[in-house]
N, C-alpha and C positions, 0 to 999 in steps of 0.2 A: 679287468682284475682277474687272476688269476682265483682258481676255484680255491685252492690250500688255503691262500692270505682272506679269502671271504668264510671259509668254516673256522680257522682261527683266530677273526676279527674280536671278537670279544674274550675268548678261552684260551689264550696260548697262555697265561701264567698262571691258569689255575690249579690249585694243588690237589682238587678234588681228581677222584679216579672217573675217567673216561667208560674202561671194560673192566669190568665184576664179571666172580666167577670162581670156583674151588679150584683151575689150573692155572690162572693168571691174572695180571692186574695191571694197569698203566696209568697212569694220572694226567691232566690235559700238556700238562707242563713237559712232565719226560718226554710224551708223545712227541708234542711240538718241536723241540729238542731234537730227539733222535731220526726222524723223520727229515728233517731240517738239513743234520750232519748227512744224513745218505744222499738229498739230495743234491749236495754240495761236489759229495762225491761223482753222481749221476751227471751231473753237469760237465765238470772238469774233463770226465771221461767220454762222454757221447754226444756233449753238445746237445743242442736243442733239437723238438721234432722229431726222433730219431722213437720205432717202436720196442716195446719192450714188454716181456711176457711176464705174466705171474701167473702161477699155478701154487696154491696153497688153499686148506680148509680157511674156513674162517678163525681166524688165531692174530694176538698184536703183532706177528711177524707181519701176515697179510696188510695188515693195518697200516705199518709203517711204510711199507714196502709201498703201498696205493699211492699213500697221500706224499712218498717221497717223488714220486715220479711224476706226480700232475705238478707238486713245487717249480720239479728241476727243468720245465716246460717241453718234457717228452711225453711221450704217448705210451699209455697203459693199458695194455690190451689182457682183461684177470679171463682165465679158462679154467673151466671147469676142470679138476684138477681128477676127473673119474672118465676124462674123454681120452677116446682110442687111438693108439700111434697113429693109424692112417691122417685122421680128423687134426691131430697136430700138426701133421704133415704137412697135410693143405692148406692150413691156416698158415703155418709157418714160409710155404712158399709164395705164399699173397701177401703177406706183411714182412717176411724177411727182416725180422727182430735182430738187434744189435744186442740183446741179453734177453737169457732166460732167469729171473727170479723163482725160485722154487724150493719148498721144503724139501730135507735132507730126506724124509722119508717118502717123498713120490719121487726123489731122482734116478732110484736104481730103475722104477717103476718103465722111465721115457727112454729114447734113446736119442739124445743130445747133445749136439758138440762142445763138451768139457770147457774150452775155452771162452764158452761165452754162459758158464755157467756159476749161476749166484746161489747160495745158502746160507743159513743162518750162521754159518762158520764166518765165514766172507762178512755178514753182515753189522756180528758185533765188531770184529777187528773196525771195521769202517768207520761205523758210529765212536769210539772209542780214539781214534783217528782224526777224524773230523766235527767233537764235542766242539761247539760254542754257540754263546748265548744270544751273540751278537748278529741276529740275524734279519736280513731287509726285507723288504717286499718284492716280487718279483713284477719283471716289465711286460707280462705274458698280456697281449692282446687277448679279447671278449672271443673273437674269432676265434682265437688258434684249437688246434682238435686237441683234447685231451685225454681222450679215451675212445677205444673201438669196442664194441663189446659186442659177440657173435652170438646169434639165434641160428635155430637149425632150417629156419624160412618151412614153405609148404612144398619143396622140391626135396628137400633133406640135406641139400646145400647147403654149408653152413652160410650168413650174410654179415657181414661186418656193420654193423650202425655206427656211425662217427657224431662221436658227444662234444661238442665246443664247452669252453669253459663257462659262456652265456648259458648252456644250455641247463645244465649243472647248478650254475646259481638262481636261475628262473626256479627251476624247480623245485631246488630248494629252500627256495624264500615261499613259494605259493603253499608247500605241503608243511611249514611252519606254519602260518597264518592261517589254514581251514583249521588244519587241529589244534590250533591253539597250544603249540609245545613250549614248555620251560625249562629252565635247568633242574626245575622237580623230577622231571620225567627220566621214567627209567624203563624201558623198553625188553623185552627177550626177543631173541633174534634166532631163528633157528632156520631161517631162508639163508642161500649161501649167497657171497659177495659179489661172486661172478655175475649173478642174475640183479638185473637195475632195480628191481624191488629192495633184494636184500640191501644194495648200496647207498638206496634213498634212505633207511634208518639209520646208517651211519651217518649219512652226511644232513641229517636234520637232527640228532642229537651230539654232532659237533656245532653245530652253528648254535643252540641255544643254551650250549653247557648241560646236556642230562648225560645219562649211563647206559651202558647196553650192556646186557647177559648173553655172550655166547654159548648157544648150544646146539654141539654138531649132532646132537645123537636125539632124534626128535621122535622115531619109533620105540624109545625105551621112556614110555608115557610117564613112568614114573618121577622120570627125573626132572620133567617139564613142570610137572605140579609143582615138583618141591621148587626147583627156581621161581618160579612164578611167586612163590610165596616168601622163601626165604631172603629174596634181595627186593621184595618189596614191591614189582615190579606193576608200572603203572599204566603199560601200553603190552598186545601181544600184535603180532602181525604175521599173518599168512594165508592160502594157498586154498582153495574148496576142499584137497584131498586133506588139509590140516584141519579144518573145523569136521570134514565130516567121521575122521578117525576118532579124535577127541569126543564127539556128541555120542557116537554108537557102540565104538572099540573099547571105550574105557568109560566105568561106571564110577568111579573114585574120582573122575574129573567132574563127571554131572553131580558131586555130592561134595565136591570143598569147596567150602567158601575162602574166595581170594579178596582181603578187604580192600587190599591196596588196589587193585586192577580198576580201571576205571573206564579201559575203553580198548575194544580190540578193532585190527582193518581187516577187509578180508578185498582182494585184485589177485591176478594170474587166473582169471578167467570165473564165470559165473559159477555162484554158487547158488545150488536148486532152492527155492522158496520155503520148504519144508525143512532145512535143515537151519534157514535163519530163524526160522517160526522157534524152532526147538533151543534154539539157544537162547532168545529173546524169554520164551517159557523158565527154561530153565536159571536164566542168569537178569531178573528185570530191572536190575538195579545198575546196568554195566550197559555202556553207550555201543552199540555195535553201527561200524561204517563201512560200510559199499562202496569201494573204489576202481577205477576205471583207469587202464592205461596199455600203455605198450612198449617196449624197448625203443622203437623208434620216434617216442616223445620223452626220452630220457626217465620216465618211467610214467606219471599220473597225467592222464587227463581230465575226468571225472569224479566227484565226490558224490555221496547222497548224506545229505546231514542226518544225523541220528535222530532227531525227531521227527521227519517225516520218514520214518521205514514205515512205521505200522500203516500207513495211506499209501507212500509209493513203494510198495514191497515188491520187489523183480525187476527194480530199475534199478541204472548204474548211476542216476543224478543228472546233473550238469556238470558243464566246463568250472575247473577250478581256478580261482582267480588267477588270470593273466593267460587265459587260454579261450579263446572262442571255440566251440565245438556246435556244429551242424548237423544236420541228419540230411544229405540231400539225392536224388535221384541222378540217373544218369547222363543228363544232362546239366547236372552242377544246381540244381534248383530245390529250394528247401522243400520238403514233404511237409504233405497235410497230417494230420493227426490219423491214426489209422491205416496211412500205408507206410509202407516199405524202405528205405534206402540205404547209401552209405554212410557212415559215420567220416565226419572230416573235421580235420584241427589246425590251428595256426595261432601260434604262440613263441615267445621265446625259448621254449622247450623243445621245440620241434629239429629232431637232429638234422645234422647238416646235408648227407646223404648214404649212400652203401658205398665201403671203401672198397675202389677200384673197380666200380659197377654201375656207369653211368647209366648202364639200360632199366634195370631196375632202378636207378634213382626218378628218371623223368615217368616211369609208372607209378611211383607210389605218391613223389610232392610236385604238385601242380598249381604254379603261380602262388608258392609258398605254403600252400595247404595241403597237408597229411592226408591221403585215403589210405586208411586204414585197413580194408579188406573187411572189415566190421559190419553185418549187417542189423537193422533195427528200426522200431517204430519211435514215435512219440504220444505221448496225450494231451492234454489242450493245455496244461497248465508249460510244456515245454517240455517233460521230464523223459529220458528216453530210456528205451526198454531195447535190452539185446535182444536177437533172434537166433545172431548164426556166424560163423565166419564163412563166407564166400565159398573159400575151398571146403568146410565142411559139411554143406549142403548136398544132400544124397539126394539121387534120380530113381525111383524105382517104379519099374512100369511106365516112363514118362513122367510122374509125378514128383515134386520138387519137398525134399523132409528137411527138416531141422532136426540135428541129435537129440537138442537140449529138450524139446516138449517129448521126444518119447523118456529120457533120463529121468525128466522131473515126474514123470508117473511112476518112473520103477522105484525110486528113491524113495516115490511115499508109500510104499511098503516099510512097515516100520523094523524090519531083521535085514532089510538092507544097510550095507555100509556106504558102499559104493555103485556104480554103475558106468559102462562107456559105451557107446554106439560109434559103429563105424562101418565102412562099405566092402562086400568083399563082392568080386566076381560072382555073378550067377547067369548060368547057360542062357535061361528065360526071358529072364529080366534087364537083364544088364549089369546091375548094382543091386545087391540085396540088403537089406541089415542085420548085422550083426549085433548082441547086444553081450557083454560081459558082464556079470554080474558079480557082485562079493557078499557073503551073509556072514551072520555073527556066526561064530560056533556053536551056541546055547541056543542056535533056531535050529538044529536039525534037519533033516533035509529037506530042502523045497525043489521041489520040480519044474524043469521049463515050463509045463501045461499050465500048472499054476501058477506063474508068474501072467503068461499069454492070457488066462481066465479074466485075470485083477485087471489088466489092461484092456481086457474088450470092453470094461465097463467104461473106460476113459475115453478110448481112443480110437478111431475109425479103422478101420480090419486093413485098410493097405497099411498104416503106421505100426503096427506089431510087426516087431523084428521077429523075419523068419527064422533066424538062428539066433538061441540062447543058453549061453555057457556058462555055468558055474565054477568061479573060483574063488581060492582062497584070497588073493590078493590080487591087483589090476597093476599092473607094471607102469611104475613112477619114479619119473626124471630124480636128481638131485634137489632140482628147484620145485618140487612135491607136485608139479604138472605131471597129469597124465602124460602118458606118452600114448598115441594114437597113428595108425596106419591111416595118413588122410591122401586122398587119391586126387589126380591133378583130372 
């Protein structure tokens, strides 16, 4: 089945509105419709399989434009629409796209061969063109790739992950059923589309008929509150650096109450202990979920249910239905409680491989199983607890550090917002640490000595980062990931 005809099985007639918002509106029906006519278009013109770029925020252009392309059974490769000519470049000459879709205002932006250039100009004449109602099912095999969605990998490389149409429905039937979503549900969205996060809330409140709130502007706090309240909205989802902004940056969020909100996710990598503690404090009546995934499992692997955070607090859960996930050592063998290994998955989720990168494909899935690069313990009940990515793993002096245990000590300083550890050269050592720090503004100055003081009390004297920098902000992607200098 194709992915379109599985998110519109139940919603293509209904008249309720899809995306709420004070700039735009679409109903499941137009959508279905308009989306429908483009890719009607898409077909006629490029035939099947054939790739094809989008660049745009999150807006119903993007919208249409996605779910016109997975219809028309071509390949949708959405980029980051803030990435630099070169990075197009590259990416363009490894997929060698037959069309660029892109809003009129990032095209002056790229430089692009005109001729294979789409806009919203191009896009209404089309739909307008090719309106009707009378639309089939498409014959797209489970198999066929329906999307490439590129990470910047741990080389800085970007990598192509290839999504099948299986992979897409797995996943989104699994992350229906944990969370239990309805057509009630009404979600804010302020992860962008490009990133498999932000596109699994599309594609799981198209399939059960709810609504989503676009919001591109997610450092203007204000606006987030008021969304969150004014359309009701009954899911948030995002990012460590989004909970930890919200909890410390802004005092007006720790003080409304949202009655509608009934449950927020938080995946794209761990979030420090003490700032779940603090939302759970501040908000005890709102279900908070700990999830677990990666671009190359189309987006979730793990869930932690909301009732067991307060007992498994710093775990990422278990395998979400229709996923088996292991933890095993390096020689493929599951760990005992208490040590160490790799995180591994095999599921229908599990992307197909890296386009046009067979070397990296046979390192990462092996005899159909995901390694991850993820390291992590368990405890007896099964439940596994991150430690580290691989490549994040600093050497200093010979001795082997995890970022995350020096982060979670600087973090519980409570005029901390933020915090990054990473490795830079040192003559001595080899690898020293680095630690970036961010404080509120109403704390005043605080001094590296002072940070290093609160930490000896934690932390053994080789884990204090010898260098500590104060700033106002920590330099984060689009998709509200840190960005980090991580060394191979």
């Amino acid at each position: 089945m194709n992915a379109f005809d599985y998110f519109f099985e139940n919603t293509h007639n209904l008249e309720k509105d899809i995306v709420l918002g004070p700039r735009e509106t679409i109903s499941y029906k137009e959508l279905f419709i308009n989306s429908s006519a483009l890719s009607e278009y898409l077909q006629a013109r490029f035939g099947k399989g054939q790739n094809i770029f989008l660049l745009a925020t999150n807006s119903v252009f993007f919208i249409t434009a996605y779910l016109a392309i997975l219809k028309s059974g071509n390949v949708v490769v959405p980029l980051n629409p803030e990435t630099e000519q070169s990075n197009l470049d590259y990416i363009s000459k490894l997929c060698q796209p037959q069309l660029f879709i892109i809003s009129l205002q990032l095209a002056s932006k790229f430089q692009i061969d005109k001729s294979i250039l789409f806009s919203e100009e191009n896009f209404k004449a089309i739909i307008k063109t090719n309106n009707s109602e009378n639309i089939g099912m498409s014959d797209t095999l489970p198999d066929q790739l329906a999307e490439i969605i590129f990470t910047s990998g741990s080389t800085g490389i970007p990598k192509g992950v290839m999504i099948t149409h299986k992979n897409l429905i797995a996943n989104t039937s699994s992350i229906v059923q944990y969370l239990g979503l309805t057509e009630h549900d009404t979600m804010l969205v302020v992860l962008p589309f490009y990133y498999c996060y932000g596109l699994s809330l599309l594609h799981t409140h198209l399939r059960v008929g709810g609504s989503i709130v676009l919001n591109n502007m997610f450092m203007m706090l204000g606006g987030v509150i008021n969304d969150l309240k004014r359309y009701r909205c009954t899911g948030f989802a995002g990012v460590p650096s989004h909970f930890q902004v919200l909890l410390r940056k802004s005092d007006s969020f720790r003080t409304t109450s949202f009655p509608d909100l009934k449950y927020v996710t938080q995946a794209g990598g761990k979030l420090h202990n003490v700032f779940i503690q603090e939302f759970l404090d501040t908000f005890p009546d709102k279900k908070f979920i700990v999830m677990y995934g990666q671009t190359e499992a189309t987006a979730r692997l793990s869930w932690l249910p909301p009732e067991k955070l307060p007992e498994k607090i710093g775990s990422c859960g278990k395998g979400i239905p229709g996923v088996k996930l292991i933890v095993a050592d390096e020689n493929g063998n599951q760990i005992k409680p208490g040590e160490t290994g790799e995180i591994l998955a095999y599921g229908d989720n599990i992307m197909q491989g890296y386009f046009k990168d067979p070397e990296s494909t046979k390192l990462t899935i092996k005899n159909g199983w995901l390694h991850t690069g993820d390291l992590a313990t368990i405890d007896e009940d099964g439940y596994i607890f991150l430690t580290a990515r691989k490549k994040e793993i600093i050497k200093v002096g010979g001795r082997r550090i995890s970022p995350k245990e020096i982060e979670e000590a600087i973090v519980s300083i409570p005029d901390v917002i933020d915090c990054s550890i990473e490795a830079v050269s040192d003559d001595i050592l080899g690898e020293a640490m680095k630690a970036t720090v961010v404080i509120k503004e109403s704390a005043g100055i605080i001094k590296p000595d002072e940070i290093k003081k609160h930490l000896s009390k934690n932390l053994a004297a080789y884990k204090i980062p010898q260098i500590i920098e104060i700033k106002e902000r920590i330099a984060v992607a689009a998709n509200g990931k840190k960005v980090k200098n991580i060394q191979d």
